[in-house]
C-alpha positions as CSV (number, residue, x, y, z in Angstrom):
1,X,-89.2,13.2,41.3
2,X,-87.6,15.5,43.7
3,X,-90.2,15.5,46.3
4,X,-89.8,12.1,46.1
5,X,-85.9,12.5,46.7
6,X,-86.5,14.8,49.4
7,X,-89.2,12.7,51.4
8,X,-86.2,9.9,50.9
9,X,-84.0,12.1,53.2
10,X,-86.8,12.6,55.5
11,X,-87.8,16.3,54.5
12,X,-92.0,16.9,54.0
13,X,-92.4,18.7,50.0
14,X,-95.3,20.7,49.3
15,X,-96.2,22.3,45.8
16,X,-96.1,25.6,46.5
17,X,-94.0,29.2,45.7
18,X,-92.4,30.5,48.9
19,X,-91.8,34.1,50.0
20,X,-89.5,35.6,52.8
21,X,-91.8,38.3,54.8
22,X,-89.6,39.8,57.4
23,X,-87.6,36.7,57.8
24,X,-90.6,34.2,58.3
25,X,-91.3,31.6,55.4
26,X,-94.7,32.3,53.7
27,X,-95.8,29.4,51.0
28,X,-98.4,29.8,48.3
29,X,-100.1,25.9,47.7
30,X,-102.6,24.7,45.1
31,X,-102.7,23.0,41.8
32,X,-101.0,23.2,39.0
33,X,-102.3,26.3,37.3
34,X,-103.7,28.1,40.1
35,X,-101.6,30.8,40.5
36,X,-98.8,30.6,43.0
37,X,-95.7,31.7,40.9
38,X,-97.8,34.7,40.0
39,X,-98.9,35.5,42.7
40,X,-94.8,35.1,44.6
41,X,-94.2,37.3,41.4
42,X,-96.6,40.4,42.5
43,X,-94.7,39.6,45.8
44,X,-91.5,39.7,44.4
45,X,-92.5,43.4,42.3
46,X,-92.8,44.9,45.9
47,X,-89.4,43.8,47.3
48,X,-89.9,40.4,48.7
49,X,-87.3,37.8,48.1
50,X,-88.6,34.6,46.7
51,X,-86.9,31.7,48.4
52,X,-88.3,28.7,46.0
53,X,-90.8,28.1,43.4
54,X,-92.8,25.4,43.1
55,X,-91.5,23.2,45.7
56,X,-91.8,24.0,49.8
57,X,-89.0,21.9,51.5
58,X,-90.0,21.7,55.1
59,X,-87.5,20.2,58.1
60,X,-88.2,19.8,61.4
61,X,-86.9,22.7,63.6
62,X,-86.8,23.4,67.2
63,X,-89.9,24.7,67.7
64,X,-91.2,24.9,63.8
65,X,-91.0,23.2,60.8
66,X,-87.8,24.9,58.7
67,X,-88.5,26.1,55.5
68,X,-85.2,25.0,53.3
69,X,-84.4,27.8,50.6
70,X,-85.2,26.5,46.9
71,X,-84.6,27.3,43.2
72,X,-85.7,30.6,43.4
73,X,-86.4,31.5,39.9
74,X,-90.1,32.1,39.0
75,X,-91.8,30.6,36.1
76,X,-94.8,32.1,34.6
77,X,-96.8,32.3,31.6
78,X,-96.0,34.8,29.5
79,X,-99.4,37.0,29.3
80,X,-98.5,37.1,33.4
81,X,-95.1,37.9,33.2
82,X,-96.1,41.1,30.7
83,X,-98.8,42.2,33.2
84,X,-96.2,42.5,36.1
85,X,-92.9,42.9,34.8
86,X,-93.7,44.5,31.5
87,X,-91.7,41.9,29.1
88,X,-91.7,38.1,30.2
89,X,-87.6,38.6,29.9
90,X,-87.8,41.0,33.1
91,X,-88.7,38.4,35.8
92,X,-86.6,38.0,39.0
């Protein structure tokens, strides 16, 4: 529903988890199940700020597309968030 919002105001949505890399956008797409909130999670475990999960908001910019900040909180299965975090209460 949201992407379809979004497209509505004329911004492209891609399913995908988002990273900030030295202030450059990097977005993790696939389907359902295939790993992208984990793997923005090991990201996240070495100091990377995650700017959205689960939806990429692109805008046109000058001279690239924008990457609009999202709902940053990651969602992951619990057996995952043990493996990185320790306790699936200790994700960022």
């Amino acid at each position: 529903m949201l992407g379809f919002v979004l497209r509505l105001r004329g911004v492209l949505s891609l399913h995908a988890s988002v990273i900030d890399i030295n202030g450059e956008a990097v977005g993790f797409m696939g389907a359902a199940g295939a790993g992208k909130s984990t793997l923005a999670a090991a990201f996240a475990k070495k100091g990377f700020a995650v700017m959205s999960d689960d939806i990429l908001a692109l805008k046109p910019g000058d001279s690239a597309p924008f990457a609009q900040p999202g709902y940053p909180r990651l969602r992951l299965w619990p057996d995952s968030a043990v493996v990185l975090f320790g306790s699936a209460s200790a994700l960022p």
